[in-house]
C-alpha positions in Angstrom: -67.5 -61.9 9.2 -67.5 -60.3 12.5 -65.8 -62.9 13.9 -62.5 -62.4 11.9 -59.9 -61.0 14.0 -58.2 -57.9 12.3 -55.3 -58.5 10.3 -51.9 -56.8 12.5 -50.3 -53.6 10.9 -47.3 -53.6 8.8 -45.9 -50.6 10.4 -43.5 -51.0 13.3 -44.6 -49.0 16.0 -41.9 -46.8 17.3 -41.1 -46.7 21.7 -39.3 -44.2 22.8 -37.9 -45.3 26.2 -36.6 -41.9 27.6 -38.5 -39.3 29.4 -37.5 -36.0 30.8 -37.5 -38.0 34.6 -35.3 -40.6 33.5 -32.7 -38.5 31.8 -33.0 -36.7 35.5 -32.4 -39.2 37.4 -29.4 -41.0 35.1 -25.9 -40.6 37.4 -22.7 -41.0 36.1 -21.0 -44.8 36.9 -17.3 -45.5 37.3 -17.2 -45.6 33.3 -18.8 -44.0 30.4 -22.6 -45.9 29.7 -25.3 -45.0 26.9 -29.0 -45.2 27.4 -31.3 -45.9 24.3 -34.4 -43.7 23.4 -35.4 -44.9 19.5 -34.3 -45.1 15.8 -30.6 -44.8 17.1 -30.9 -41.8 19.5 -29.1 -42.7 22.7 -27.8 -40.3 25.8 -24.1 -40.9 26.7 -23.6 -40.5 30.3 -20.1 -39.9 31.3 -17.9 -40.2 34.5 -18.0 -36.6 34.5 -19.7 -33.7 32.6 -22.4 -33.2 30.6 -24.7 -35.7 29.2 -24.4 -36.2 25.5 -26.4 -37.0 22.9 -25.5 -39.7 20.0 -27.2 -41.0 17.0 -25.7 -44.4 16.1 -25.9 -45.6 12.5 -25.4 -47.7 9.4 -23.4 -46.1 6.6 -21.9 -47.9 3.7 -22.0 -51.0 6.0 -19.8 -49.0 8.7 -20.8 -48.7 12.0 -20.9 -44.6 12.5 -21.7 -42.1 15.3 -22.7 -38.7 15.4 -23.3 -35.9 18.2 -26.2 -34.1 18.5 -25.6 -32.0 21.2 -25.6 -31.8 25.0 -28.8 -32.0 27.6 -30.0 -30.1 28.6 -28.8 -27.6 26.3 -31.0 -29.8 24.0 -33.9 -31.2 25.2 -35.2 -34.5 24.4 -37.7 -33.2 21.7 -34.9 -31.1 19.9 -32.6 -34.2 20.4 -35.3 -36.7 18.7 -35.7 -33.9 16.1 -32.3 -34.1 14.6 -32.2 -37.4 14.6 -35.1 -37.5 12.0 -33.0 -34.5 10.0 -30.2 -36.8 10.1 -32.2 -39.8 9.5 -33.8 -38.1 6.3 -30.4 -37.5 4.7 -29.5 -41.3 5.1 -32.5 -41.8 3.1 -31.2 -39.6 0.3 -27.9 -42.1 0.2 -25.7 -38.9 2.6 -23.7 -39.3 5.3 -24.9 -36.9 7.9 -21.3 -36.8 9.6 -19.9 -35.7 6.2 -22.2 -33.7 5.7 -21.8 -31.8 9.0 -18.1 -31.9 8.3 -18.6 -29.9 4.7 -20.6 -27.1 6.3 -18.3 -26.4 8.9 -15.5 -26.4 5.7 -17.4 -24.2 3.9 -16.6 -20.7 5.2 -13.1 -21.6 5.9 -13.0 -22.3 2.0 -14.4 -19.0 1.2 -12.1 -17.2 4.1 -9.6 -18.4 1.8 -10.9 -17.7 -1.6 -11.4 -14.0 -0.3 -7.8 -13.9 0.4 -6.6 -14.6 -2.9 -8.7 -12.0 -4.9 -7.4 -9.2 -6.8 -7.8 -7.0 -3.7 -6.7 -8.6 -0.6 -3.6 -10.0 -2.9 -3.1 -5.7 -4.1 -4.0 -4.3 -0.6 -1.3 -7.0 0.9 1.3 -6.3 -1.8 0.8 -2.0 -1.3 1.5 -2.7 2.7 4.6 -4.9 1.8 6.0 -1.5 -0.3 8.7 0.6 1.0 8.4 3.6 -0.4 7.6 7.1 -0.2 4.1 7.9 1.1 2.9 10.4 -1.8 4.0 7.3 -4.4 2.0 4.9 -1.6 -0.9 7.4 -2.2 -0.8 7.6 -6.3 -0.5 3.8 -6.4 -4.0 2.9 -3.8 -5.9 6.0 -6.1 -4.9 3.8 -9.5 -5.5 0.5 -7.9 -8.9 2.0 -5.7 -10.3 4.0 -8.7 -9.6 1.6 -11.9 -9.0 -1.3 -10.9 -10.4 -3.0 -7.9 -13.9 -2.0 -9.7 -14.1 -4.6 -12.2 -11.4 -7.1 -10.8 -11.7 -6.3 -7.3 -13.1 -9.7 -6.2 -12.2 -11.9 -8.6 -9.7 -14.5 -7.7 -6.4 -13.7 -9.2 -5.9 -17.5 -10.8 -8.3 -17.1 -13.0 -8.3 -13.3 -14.3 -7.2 -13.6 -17.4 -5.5 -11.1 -20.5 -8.9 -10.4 -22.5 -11.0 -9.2 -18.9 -7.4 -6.8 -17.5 -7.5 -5.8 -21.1 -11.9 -4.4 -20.8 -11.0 -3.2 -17.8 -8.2 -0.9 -19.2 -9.6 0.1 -22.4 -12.9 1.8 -20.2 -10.0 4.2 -18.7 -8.3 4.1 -22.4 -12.2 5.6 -23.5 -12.1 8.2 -21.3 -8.7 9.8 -22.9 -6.8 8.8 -20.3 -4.0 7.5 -22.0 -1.2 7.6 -19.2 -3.2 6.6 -16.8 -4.4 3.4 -18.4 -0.6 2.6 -19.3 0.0 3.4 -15.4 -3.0 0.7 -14.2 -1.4 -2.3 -16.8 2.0 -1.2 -15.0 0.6 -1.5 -11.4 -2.0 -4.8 -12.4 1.5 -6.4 -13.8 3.5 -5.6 -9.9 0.5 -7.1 -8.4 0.4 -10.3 -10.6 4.2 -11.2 -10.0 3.8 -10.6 -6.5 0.5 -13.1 -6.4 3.4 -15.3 -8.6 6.2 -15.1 -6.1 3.5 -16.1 -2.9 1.6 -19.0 -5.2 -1.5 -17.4 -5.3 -0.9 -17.0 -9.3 0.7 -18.6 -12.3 1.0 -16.2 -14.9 0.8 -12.3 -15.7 -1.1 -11.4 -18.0 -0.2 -8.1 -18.6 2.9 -9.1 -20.5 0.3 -10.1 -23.2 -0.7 -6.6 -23.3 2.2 -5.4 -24.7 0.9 -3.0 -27.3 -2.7 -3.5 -26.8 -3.5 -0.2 -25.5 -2.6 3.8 -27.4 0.6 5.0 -26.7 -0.1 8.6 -24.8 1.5 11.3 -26.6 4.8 12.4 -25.2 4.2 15.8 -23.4 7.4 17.6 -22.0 7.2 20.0 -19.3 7.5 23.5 -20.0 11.4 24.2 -19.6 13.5 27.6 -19.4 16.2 27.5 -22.2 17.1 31.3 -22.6 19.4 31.8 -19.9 18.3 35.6 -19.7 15.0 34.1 -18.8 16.2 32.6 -16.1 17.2 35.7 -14.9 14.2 37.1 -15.5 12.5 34.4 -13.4 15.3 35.1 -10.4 14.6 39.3 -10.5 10.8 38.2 -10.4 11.4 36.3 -7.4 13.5 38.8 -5.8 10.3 41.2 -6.0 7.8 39.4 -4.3 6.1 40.6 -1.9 4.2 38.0 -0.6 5.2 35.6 3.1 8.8 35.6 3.9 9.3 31.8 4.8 7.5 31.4 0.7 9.9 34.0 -0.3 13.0 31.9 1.1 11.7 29.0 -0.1 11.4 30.7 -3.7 15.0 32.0 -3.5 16.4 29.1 -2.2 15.0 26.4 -4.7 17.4 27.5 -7.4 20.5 27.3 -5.3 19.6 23.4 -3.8 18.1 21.7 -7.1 16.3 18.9 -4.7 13.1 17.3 -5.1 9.7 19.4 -3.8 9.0 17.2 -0.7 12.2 17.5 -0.1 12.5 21.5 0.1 9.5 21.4 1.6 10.6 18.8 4.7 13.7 20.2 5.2 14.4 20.7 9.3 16.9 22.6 10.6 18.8 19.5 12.2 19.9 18.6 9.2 21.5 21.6 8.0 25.1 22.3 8.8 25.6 25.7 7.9 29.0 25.7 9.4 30.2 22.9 7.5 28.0 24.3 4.2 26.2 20.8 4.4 22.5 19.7 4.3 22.3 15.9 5.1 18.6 14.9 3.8 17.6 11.5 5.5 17.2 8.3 3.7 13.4 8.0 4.8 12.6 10.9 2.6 14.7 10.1 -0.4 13.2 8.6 -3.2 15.8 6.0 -3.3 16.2 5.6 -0.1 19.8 6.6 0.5 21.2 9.6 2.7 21.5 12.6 0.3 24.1 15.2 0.7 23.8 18.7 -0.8 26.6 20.9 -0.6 25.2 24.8 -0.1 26.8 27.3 -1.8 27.6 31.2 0.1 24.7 31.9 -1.4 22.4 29.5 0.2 24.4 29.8 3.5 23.6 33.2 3.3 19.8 32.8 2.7 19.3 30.0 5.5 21.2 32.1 8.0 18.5 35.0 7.6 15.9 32.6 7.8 17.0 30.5 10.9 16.7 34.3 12.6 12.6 33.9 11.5 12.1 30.0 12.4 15.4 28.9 13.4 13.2 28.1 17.0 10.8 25.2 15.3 11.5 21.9 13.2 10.9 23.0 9.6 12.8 25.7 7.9 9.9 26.3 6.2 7.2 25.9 8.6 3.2 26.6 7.4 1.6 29.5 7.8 -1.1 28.4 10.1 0.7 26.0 11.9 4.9 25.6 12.8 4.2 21.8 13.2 3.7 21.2 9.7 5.5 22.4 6.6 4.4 24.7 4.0 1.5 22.8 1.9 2.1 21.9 -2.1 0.1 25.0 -3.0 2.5 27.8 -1.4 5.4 28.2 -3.4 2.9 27.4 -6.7 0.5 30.1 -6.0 3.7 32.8 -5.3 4.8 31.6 -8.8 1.0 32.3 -10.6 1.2 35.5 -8.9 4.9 36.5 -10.3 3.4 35.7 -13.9 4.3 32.2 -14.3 1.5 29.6 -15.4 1.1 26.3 -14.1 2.1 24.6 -16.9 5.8 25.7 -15.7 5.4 24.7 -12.5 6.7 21.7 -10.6 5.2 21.4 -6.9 7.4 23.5 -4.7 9.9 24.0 -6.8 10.8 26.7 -10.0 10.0 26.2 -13.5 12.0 23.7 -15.0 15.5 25.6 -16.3 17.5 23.7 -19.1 20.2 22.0 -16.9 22.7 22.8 -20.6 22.2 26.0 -20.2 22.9 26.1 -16.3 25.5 24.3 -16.8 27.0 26.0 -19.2 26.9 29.5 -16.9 28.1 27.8 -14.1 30.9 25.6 -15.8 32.7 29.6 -16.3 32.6 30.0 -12.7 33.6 26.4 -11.5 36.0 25.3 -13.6 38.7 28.2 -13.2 38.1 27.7 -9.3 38.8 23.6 -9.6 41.7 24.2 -12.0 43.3 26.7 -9.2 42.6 23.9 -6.0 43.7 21.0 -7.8 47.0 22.7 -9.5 48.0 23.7 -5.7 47.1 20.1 -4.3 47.4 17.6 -7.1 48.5 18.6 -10.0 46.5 20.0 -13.5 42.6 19.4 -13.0 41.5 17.1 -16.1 38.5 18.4 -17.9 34.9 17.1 -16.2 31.8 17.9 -15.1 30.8 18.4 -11.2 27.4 17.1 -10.1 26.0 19.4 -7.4 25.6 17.4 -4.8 26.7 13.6 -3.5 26.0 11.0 -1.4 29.2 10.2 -0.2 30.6 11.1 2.9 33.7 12.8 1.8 31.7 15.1 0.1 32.1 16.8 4.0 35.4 16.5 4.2 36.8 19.5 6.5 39.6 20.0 4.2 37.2 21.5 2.0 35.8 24.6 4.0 32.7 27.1 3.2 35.4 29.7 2.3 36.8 27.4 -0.6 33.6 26.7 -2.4 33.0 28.9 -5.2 30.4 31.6 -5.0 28.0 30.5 -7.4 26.3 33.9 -9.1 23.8 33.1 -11.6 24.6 36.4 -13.5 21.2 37.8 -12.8 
């Protein structure tokens, strides 16, 4: 029995031909040559650069090859290492170049599924908006605070009516009525904006309709007794409290402009020759040049006041600094202290007064003092109602001088 040779091995044994010498001493030729190692792995020696290394293979009867790097940024062992990994996945029926392929895919794909949730679509639609910045503010606080929580990173496509809806009804449990009617309003701009870009087919707030509790309709506290309004006036005429909050106090009445926009005002764009104020479009709510005619009253009132800070920007500059203009709180905190609550207040600006019954003061005055212009210029003035201020240029005109305009007494 000892005489019987041993049967050879099934196994192929494996020779590796390449050794850390002979990938030294390969030189590059006057074209591109390969040098095999094993199982496929090869070294591609160019006419110039560095040498490269290739696993050739077999897959779906295709010939296919596949780079595995560059020596000696890899070394032999690390080269012959993922060959095997590549091997293994022909094993499992994968192409390793595909496979490659689909990782280097993968975080481009999610780059791009990031970019078309909720937020990034919001956050891009709130930087497209041109509009004033304390209505940029209010709408990143409603989107930040109720929204972006629960819907935040889900992919716009495929938030649908039933999850907005959750997500409104947990601010609708809180008692904030207005507020969750405000986030449906915002959630609906930001869905036809994903619309109009093709990040979304539908809205889904227009399902809504009537899915959340109306808020109760809460009107401001308003002056209707005009000998409260000139209670309100003599009040204001007594305090005693900074002269540029006093100014702005006396002079809110006489303007009937927006809070931010008292409070911006800059001398630059008052003409008090020409009675004129010229507010700039950038701080209009509409974006349009306003023009507001000033009465003697408010000429009289800005000329004292340009003597106090007629040398800065602001007519009514803040009390710590004359680069900034008086904060929200001034003229609101002079009001608490002359009696009035906050419920009658409006930032920087008086309680609100009935415009009826101002109208219906002021309509005395006026009218006789139209009637008497137009009957020496044009002819009988038919019966109408004059809105304080315009946006049309005539509204300047130098035919119509300081000394024409009516002085406009309150009666207080």
């Amino acid at each position: 029995m000892s005489n019987i040779p041993p049967r050879p091995s099934c196994e192929r044994k494996v020779t590796h031909t390449l050794t850390d010498v002979k990938l030294r001493a390969l030189k590059p030729a006057d074209s591109l040559y390969r040098v095999a190692d094993a199982k496929g792995l090869t070294i591609e020696v160019p006419t110039a650069g560095a040498l490269r290394w290739r696993l050739r293979y077999r897959f779906a009867g295709k010939a296919k090859m596949l780079s595995l790097g560059t020596y000696p940024d890899v070394k032999l062992p690390q080269a012959r290492d993922r060959r095997d990994a590549a091997r293994a996945l022909l094993l499992e029926g994968v192409d390793p170049s595909a496979d490659r392929q689909e990782k280097k895919t993968a975080p481009d794909i999610a780059l791009a599924d990031e970019a078309k949730t909720f937020r990034a679509i919001a956050r891009d639609w709130m930087s497209k908006q041109d509009i004033a910045e304390v209505t940029a503010n209010k709408n990143r606080w409603l989107l930040e605070t109720f929204l972006l929580p629960d819907l935040g990173d889900r992919p716009i496509r495929e938030i649908t009516a039933r999850e907005l809806l959750i997500t409104l009804r947990k601010i609708e449990a809180t008692g904030k009525l207005e507020t969750a009617k405000r986030a449906r309003v915002k959630a609906g701009q930001v869905f036809r904006y994903a619309i109009l870009e093709g990040l979304a087919e539908n809205d889904p707030t227009t399902s809504l309709r009537g899915a959340l509790k109306a808020p109760k309709q809460k009107h401001h506290a308003a002056i209707t007794d005009p000998a409260r309004i000139g209670e309100l006036l003599r009040a204001i005429d007594g305090f005693s409290g900074q002269q540029v909050t006093l100014y702005a106090l006396k002079l809110a009445p006489l303007v009937f402009v927006r809070p931010g926009e008292l409070r911006h005002a800059e001398w630059p764009e008052i003409d008090l020759d020409r009675a004129m104020w010229r507010i700039p479009a950038l701080r209009m709510k509409m974006k349009s040049a306003h023009l507001v005619p000033l009465s003697k009253q408010a000429i009289a009132l800005l000329r004292e006041l340009f003597e106090i800070t007629g040398k800065g920007n602001f007519v009514f500059p803040g009390v710590l600094s004359s680069t900034r203009p008086i904060s929200e709180n001034t003229v609101n905190s002079a009001l608490r202290r002359l009696g009035y609550p906050t419920a009658l207040q409006s930032v920087v600006q008086l309680p609100p007064i009935d415009p009826s019954k101002l109208g219906e003061q002021l309509a005395r005055l006026v009218k006789p003092q139209l009637d008497r212009i137009s009957a020496n210029r044009f002819g009988p003035c038919p019966r109408r109602t004059s809105s304080r201020s315009s946006t049309q240029d005539d509204a300047a005109s130098p035919s119509r001088s300081p000394q024409s305009r009516p002085n406009l007494s309150l009666g207080y």
